[in-house]
PQR file of N, CA, C, O and H, with PARSE charges and radii, in Angstrom:
ATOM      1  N   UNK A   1      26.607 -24.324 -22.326 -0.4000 1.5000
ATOM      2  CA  UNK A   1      26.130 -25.470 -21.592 -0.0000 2.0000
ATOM      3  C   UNK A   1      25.804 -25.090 -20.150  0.5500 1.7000
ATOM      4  O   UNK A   1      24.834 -25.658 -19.650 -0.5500 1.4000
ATOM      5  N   UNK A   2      26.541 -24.129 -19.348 -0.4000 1.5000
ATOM      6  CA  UNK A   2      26.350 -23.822 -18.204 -0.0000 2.0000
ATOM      7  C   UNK A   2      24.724 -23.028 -18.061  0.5500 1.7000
ATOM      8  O   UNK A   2      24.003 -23.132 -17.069 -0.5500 1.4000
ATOM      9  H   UNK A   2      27.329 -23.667 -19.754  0.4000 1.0000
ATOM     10  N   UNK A   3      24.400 -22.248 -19.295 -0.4000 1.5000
ATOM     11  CA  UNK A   3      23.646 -21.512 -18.834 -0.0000 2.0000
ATOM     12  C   UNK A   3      22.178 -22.291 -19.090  0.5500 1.7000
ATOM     13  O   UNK A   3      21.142 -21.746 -18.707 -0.5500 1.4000
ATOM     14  H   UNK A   3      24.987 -22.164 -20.101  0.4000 1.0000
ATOM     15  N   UNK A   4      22.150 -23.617 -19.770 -0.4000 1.5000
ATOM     16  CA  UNK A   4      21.366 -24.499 -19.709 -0.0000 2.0000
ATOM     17  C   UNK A   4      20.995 -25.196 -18.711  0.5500 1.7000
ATOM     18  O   UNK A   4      19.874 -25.537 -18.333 -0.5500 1.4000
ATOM     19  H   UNK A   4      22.991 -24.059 -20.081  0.4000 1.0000
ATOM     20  N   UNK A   5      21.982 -25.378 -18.323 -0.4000 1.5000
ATOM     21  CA  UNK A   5      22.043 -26.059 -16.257 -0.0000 2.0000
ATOM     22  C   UNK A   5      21.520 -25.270 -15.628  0.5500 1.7000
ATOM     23  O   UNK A   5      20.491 -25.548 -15.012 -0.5500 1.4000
ATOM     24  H   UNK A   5      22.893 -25.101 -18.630  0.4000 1.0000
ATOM     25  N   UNK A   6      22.023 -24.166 -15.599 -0.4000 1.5000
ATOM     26  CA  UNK A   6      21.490 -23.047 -14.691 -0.0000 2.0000
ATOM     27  C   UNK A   6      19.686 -22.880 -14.764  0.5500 1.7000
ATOM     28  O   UNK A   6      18.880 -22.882 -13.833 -0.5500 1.4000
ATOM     29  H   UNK A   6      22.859 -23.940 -16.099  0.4000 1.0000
ATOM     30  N   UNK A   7      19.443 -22.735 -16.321 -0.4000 1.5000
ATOM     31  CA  UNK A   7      17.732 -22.524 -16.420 -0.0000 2.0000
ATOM     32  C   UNK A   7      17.155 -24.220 -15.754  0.5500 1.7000
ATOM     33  O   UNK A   7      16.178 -24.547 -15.080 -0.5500 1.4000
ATOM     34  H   UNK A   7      20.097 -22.734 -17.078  0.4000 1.0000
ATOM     35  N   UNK A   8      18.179 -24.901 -16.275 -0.4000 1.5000
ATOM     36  CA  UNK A   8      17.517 -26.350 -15.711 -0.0000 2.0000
ATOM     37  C   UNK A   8      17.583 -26.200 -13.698  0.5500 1.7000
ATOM     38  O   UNK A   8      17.007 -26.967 -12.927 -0.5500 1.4000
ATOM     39  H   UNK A   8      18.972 -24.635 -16.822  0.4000 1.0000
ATOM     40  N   UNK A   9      17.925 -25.726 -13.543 -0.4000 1.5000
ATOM     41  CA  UNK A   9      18.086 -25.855 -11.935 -0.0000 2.0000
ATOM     42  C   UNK A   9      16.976 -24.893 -11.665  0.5500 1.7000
ATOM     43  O   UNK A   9      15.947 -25.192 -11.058 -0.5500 1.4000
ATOM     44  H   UNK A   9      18.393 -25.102 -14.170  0.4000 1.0000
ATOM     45  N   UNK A  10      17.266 -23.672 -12.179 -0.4000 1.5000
ATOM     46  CA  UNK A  10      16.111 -22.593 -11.716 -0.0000 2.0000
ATOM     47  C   UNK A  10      14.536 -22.766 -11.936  0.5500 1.7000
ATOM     48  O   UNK A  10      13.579 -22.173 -11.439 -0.5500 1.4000
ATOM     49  H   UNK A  10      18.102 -23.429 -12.672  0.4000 1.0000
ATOM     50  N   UNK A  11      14.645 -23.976 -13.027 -0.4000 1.5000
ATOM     51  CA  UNK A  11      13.099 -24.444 -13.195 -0.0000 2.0000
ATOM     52  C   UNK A  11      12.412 -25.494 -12.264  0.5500 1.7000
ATOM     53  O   UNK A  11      11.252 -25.797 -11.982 -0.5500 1.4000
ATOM     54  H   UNK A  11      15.423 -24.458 -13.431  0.4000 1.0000
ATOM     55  N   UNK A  12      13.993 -26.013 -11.829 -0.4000 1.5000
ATOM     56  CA  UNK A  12      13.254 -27.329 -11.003 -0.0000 2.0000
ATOM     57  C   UNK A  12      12.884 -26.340  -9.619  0.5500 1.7000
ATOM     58  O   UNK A  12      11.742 -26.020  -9.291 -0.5500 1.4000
ATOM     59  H   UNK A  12      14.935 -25.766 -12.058  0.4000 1.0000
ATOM     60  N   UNK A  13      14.018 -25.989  -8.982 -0.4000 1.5000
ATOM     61  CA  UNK A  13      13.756 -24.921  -7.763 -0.0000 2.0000
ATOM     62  C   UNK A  13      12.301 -23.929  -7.495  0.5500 1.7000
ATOM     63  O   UNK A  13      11.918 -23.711  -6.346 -0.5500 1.4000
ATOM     64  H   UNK A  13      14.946 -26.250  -9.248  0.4000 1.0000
ATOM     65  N   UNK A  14      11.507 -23.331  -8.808 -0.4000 1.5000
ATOM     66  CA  UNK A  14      10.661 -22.616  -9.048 -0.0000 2.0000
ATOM     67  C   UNK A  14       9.418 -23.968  -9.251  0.5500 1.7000
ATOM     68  O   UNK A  14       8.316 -23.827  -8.721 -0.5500 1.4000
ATOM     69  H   UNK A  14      11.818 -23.508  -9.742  0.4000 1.0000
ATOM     70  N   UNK A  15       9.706 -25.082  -9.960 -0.4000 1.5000
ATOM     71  CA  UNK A  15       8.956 -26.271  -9.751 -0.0000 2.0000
ATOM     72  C   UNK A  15       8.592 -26.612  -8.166  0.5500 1.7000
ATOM     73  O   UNK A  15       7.435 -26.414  -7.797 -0.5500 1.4000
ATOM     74  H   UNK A  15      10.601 -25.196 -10.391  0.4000 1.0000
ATOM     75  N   UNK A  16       9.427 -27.047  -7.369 -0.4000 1.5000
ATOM     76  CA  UNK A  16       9.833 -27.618  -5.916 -0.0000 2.0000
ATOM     77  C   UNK A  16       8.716 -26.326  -5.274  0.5500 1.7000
ATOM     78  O   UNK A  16       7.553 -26.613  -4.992 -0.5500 1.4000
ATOM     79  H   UNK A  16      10.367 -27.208  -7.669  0.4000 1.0000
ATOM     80  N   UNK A  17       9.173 -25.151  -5.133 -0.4000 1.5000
ATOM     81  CA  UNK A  17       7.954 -24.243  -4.319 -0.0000 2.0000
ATOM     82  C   UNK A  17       6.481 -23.640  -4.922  0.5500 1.7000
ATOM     83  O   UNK A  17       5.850 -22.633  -4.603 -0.5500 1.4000
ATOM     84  H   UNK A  17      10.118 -24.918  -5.362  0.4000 1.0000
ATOM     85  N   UNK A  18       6.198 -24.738  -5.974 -0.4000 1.5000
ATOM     86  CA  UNK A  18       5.311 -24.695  -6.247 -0.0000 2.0000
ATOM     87  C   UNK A  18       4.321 -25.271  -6.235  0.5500 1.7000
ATOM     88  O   UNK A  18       3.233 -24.831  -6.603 -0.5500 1.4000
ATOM     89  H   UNK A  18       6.711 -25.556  -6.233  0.4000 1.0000
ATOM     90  N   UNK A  19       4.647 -26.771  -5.638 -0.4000 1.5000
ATOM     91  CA  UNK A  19       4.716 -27.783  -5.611 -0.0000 2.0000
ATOM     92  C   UNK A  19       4.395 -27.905  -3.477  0.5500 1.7000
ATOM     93  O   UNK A  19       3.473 -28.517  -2.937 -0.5500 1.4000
ATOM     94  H   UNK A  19       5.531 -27.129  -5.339  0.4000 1.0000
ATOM     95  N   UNK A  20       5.530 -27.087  -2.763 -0.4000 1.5000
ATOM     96  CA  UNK A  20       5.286 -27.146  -1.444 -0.0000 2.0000
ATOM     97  C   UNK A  20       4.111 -26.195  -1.599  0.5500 1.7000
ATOM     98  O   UNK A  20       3.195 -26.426  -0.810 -0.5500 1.4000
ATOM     99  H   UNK A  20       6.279 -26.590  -3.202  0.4000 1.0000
ATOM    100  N   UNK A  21       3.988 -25.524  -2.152 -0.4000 1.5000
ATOM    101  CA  UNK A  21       2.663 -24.142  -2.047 -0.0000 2.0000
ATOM    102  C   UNK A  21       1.480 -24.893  -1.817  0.5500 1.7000
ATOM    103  O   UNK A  21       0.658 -25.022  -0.910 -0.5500 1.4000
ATOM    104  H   UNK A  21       4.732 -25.336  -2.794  0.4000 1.0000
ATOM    105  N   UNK A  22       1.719 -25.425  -3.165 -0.4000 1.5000
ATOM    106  CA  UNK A  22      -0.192 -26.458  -3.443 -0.0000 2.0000
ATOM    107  C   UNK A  22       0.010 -27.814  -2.414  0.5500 1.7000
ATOM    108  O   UNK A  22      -0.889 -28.642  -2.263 -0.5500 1.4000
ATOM    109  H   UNK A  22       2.387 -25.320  -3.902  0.4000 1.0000
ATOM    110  N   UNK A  23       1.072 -27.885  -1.871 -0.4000 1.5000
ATOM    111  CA  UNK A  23       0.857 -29.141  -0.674 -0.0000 2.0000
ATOM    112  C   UNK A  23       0.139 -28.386   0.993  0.5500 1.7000
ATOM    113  O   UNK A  23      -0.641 -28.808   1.848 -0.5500 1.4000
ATOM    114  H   UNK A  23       1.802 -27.213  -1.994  0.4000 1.0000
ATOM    115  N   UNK A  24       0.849 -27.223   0.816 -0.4000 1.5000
ATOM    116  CA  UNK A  24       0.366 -26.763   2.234 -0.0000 2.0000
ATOM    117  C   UNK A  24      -1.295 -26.383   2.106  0.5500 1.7000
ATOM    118  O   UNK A  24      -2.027 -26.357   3.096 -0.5500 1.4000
ATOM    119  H   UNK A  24       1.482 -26.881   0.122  0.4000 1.0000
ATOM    120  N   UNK A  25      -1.691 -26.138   0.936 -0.4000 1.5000
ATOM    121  CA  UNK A  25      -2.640 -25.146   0.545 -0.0000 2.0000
ATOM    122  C   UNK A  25      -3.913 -26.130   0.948  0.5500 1.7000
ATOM    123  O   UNK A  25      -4.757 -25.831   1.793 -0.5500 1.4000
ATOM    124  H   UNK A  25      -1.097 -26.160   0.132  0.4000 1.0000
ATOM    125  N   UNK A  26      -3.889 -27.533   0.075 -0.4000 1.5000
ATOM    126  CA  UNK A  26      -4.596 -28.965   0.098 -0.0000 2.0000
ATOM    127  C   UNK A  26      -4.204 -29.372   1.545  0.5500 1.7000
ATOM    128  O   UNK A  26      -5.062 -30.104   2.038 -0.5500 1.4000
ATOM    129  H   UNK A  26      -3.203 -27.776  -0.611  0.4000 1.0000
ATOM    130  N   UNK A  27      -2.998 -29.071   2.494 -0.4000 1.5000
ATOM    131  CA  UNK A  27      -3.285 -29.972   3.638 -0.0000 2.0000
ATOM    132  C   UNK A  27      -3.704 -29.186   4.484  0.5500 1.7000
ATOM    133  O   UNK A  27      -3.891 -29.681   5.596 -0.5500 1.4000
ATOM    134  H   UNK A  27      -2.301 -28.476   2.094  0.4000 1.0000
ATOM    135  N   UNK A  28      -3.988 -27.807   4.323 -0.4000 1.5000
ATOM    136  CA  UNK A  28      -5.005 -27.057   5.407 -0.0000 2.0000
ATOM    137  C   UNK A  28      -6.639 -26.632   5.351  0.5500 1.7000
ATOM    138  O   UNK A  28      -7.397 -26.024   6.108 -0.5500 1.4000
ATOM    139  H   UNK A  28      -3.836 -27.405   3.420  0.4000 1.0000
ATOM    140  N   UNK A  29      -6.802 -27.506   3.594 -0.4000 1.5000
ATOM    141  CA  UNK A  29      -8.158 -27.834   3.285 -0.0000 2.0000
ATOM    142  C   UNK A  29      -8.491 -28.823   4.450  0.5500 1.7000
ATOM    143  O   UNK A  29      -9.508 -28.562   5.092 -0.5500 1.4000
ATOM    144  H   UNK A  29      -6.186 -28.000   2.980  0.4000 1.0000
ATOM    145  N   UNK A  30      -7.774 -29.908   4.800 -0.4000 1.5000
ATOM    146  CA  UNK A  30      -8.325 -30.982   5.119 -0.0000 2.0000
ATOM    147  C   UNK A  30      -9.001 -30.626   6.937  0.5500 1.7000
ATOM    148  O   UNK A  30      -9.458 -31.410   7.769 -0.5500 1.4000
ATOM    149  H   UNK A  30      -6.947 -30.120   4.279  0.4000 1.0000
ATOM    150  N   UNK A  31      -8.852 -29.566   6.974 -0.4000 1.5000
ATOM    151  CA  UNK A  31      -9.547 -29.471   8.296 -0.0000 2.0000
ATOM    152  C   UNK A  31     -10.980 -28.944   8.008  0.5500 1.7000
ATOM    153  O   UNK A  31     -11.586 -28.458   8.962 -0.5500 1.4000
ATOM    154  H   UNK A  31      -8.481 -28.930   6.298  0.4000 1.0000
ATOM    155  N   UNK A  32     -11.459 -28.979   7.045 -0.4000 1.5000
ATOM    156  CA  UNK A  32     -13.335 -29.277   6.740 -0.0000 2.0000
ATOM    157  C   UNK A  32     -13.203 -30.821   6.226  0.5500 1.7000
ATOM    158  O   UNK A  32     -12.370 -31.410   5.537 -0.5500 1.4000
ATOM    159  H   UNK A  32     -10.966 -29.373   6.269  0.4000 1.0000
ATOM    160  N   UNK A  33     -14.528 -31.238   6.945 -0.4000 1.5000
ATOM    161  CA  UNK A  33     -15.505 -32.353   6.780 -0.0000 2.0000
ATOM    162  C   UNK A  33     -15.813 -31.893   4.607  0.5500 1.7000
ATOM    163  O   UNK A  33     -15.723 -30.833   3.988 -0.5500 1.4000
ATOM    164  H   UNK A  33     -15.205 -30.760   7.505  0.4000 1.0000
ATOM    165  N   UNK A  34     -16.170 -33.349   4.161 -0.4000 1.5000
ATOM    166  CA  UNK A  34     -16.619 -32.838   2.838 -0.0000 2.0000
ATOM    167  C   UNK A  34     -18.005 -32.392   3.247  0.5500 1.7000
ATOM    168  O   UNK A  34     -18.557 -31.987   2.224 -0.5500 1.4000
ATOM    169  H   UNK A  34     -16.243 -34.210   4.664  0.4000 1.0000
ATOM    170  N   UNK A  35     -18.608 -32.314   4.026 -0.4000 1.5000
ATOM    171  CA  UNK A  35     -19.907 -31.545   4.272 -0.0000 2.0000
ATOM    172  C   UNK A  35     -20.049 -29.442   4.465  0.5500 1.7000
ATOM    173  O   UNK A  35     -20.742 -28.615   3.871 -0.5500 1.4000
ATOM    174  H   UNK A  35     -18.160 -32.643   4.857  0.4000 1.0000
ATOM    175  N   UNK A  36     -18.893 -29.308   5.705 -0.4000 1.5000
ATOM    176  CA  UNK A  36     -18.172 -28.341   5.186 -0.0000 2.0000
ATOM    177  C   UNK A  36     -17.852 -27.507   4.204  0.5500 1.7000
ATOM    178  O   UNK A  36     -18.111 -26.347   3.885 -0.5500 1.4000
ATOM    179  H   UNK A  36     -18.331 -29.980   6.187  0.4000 1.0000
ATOM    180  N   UNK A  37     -16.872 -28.891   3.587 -0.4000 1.5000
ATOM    181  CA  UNK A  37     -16.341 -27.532   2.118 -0.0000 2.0000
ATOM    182  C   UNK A  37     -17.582 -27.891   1.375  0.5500 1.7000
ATOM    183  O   UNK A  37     -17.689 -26.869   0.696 -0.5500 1.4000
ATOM    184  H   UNK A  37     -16.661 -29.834   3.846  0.4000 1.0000
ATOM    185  N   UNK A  38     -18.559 -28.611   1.045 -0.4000 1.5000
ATOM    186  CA  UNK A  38     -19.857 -27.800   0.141 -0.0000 2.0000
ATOM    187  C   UNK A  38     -20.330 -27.059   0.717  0.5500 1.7000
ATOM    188  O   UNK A  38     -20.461 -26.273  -0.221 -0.5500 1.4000
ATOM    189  H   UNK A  38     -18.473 -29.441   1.596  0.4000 1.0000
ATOM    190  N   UNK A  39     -20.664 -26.658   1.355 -0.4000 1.5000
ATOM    191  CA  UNK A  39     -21.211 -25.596   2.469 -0.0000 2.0000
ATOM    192  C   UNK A  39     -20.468 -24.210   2.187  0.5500 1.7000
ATOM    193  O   UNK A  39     -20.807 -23.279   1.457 -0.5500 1.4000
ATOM    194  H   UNK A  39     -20.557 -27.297   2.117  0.4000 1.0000
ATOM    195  N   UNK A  40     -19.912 -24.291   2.589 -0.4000 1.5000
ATOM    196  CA  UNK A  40     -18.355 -23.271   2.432 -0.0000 2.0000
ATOM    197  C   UNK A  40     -18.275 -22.740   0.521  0.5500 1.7000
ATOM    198  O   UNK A  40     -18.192 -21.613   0.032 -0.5500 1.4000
ATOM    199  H   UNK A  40     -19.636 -25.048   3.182  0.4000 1.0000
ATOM    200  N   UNK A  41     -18.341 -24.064  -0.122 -0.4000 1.5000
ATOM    201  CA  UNK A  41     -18.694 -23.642  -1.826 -0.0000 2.0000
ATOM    202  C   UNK A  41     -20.305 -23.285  -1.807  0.5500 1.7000
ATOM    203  O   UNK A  41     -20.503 -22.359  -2.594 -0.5500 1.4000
ATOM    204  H   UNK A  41     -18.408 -24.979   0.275  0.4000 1.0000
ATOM    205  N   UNK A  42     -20.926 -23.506  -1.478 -0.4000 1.5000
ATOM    206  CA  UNK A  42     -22.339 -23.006  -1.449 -0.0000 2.0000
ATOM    207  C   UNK A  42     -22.666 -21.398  -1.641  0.5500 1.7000
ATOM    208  O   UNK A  42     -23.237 -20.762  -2.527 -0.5500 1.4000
ATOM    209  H   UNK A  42     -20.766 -24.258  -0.838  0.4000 1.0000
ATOM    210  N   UNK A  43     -21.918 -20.975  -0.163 -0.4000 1.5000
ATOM    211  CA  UNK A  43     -22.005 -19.891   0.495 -0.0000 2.0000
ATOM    212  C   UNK A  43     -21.178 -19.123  -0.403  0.5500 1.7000
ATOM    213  O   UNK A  43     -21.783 -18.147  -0.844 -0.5500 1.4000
ATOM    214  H   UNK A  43     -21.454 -21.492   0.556  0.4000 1.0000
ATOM    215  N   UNK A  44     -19.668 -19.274  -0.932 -0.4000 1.5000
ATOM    216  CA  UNK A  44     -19.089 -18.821  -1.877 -0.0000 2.0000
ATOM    217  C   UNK A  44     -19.868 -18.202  -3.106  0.5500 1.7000
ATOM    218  O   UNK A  44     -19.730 -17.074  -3.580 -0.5500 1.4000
ATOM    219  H   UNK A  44     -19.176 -20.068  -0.573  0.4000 1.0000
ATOM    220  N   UNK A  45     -20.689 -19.176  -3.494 -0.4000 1.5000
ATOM    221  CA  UNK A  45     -21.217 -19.258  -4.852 -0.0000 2.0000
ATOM    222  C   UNK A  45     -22.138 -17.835  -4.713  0.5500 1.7000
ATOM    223  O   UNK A  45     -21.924 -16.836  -5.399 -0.5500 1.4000
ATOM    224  H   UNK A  45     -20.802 -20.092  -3.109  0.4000 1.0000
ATOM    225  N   UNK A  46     -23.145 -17.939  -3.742 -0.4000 1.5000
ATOM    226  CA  UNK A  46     -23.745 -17.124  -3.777 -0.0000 2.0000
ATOM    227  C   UNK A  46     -23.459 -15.860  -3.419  0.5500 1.7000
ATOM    228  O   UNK A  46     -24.235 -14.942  -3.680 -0.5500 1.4000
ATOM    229  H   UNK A  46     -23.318 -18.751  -3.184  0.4000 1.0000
ATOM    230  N   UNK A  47     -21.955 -15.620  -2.584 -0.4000 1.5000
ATOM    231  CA  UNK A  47     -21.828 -14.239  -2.704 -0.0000 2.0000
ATOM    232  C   UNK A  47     -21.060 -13.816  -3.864  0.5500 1.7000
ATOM    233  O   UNK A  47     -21.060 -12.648  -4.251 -0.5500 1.4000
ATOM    234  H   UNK A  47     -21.324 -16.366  -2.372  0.4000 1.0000
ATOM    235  N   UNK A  48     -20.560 -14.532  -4.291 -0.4000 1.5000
ATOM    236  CA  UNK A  48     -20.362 -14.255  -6.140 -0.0000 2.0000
ATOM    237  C   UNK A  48     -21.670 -13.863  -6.628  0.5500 1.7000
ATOM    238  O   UNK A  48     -21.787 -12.648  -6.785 -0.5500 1.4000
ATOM    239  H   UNK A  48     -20.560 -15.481  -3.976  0.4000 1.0000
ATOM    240  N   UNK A  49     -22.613 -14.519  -6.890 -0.4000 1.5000
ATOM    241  CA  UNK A  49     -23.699 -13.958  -7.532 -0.0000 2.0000
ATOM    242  C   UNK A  49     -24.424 -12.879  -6.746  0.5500 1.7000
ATOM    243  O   UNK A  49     -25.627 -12.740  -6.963 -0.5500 1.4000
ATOM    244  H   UNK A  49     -22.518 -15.506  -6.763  0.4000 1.0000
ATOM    245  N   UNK A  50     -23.897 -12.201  -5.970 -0.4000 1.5000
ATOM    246  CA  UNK A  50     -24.149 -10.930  -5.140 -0.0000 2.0000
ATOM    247  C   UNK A  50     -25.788 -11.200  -4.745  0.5500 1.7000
ATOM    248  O   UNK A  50     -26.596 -10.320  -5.040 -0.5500 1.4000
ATOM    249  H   UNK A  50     -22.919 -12.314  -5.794  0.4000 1.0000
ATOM    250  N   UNK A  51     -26.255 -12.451  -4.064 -0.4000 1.5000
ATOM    251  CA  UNK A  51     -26.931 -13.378  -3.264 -0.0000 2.0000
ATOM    252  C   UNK A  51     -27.118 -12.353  -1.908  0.5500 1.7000
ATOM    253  O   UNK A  51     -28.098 -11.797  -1.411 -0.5500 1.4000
ATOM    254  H   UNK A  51     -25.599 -13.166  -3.824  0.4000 1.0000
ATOM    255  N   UNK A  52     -25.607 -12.398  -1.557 -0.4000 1.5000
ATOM    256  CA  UNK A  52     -25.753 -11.764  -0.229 -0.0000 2.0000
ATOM    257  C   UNK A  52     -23.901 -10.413   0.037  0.5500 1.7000
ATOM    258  O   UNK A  52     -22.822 -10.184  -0.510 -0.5500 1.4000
ATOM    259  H   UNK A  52     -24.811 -12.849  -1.961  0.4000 1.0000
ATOM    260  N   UNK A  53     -24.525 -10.085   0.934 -0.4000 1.5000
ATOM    261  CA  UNK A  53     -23.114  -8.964   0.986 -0.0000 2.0000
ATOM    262  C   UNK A  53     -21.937  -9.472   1.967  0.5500 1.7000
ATOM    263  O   UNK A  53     -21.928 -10.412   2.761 -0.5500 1.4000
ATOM    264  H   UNK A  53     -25.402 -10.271   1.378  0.4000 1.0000
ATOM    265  N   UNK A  54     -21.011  -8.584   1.657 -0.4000 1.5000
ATOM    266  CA  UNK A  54     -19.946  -9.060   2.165 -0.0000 2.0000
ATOM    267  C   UNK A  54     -20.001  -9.050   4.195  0.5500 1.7000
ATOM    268  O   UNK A  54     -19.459  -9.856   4.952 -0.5500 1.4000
ATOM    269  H   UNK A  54     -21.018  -7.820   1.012  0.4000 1.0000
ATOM    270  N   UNK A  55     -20.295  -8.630   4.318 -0.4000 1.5000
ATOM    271  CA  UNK A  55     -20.810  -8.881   6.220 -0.0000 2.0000
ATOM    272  C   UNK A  55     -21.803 -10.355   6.464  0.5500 1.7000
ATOM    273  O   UNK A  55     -21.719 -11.200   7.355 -0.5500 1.4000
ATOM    274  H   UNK A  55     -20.736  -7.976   3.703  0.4000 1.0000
ATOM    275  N   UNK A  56     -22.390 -10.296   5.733 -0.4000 1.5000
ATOM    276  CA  UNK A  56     -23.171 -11.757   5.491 -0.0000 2.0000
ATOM    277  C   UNK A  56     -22.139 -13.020   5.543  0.5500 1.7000
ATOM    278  O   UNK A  56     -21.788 -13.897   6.332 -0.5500 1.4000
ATOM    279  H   UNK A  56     -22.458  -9.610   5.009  0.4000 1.0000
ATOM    280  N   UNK A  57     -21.825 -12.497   3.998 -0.4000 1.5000
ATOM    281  CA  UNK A  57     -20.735 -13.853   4.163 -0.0000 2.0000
ATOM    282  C   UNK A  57     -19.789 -14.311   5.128  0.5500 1.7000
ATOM    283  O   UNK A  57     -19.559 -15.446   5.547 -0.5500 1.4000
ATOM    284  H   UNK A  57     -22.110 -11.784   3.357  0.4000 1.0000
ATOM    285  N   UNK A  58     -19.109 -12.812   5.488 -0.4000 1.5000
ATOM    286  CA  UNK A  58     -18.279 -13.347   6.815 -0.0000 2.0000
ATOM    287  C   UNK A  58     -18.819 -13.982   8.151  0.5500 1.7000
ATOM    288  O   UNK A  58     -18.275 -14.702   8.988 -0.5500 1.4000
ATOM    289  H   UNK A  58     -19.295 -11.890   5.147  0.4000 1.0000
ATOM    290  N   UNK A  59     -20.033 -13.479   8.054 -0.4000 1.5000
ATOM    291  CA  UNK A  59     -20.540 -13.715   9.453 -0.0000 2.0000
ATOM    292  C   UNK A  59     -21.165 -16.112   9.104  0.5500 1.7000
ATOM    293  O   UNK A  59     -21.232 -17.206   9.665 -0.5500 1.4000
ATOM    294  H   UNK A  59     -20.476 -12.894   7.374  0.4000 1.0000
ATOM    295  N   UNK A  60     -21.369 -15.484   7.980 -0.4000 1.5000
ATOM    296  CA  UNK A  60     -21.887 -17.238   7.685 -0.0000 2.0000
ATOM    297  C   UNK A  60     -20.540 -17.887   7.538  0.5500 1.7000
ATOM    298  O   UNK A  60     -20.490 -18.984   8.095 -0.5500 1.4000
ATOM    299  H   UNK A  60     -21.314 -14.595   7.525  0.4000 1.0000
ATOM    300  N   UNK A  61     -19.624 -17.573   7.042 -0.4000 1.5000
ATOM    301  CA  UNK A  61     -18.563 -18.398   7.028 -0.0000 2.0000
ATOM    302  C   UNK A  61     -17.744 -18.042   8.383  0.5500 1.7000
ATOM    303  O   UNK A  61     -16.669 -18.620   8.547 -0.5500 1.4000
ATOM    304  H   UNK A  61     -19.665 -16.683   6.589  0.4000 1.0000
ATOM    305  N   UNK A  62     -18.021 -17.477   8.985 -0.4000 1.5000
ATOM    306  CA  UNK A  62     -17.371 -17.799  10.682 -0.0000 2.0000
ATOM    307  C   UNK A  62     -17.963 -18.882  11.310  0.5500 1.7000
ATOM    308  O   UNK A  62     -17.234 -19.808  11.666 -0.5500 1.4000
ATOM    309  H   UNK A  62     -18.895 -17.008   8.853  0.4000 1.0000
ATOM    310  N   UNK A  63     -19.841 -18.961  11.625 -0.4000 1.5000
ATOM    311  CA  UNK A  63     -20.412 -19.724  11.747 -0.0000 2.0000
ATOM    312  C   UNK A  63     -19.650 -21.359  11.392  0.5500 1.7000
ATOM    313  O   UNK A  63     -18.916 -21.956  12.179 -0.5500 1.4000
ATOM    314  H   UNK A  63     -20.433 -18.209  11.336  0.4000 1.0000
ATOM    315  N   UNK A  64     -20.029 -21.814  10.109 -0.4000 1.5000
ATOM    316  CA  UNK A  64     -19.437 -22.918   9.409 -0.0000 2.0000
ATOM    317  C   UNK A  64     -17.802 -22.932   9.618  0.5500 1.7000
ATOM    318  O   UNK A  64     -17.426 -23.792   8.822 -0.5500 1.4000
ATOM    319  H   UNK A  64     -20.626 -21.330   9.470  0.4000 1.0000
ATOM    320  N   UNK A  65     -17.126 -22.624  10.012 -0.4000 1.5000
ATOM    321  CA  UNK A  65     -15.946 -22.839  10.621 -0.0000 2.0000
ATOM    322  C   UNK A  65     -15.643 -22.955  11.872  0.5500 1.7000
ATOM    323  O   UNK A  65     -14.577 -23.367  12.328 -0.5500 1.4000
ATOM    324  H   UNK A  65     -17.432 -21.925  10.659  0.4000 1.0000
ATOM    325  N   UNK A  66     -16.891 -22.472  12.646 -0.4000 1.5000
ATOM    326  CA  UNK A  66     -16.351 -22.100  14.151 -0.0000 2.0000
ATOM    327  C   UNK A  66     -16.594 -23.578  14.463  0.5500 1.7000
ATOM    328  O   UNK A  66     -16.355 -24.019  15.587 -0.5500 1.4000
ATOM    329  H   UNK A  66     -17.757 -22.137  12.275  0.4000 1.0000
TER
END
């Protein structure tokens, strides 16, 4: 019985910082406008599809953040 408690505690605990992870993660999204983060997914997209190179992108996504 103990070692049932134990997985039950260690799941909630491993739940709980998983949980603060994806809260911090979503509340430091919120400093783009939704105009922004499409912008920001735009620019993404296309350096995935090797659109443009990696100096590009940084330099466009400094831009759109600055």
């Amino acid at each position: 019985m103990g070692g049932i408690a134990m997985l039950l505690v260690s799941g909630l605990f491993i739940a709980f910082i998983v949980w603060v992870v994806r809260v911090l993660i979503i509340s430091g999204d919120n400093r783009f406008s939704g105009t922004e983060r499409a912008a920001l997914a735009i620019l993404e997209q296309r350096y995935a599809r090797d659109e443009i190179d990696a100096d590009e992108f940084r330099q466009k996504r400094h831009d759109l953040v600055a």
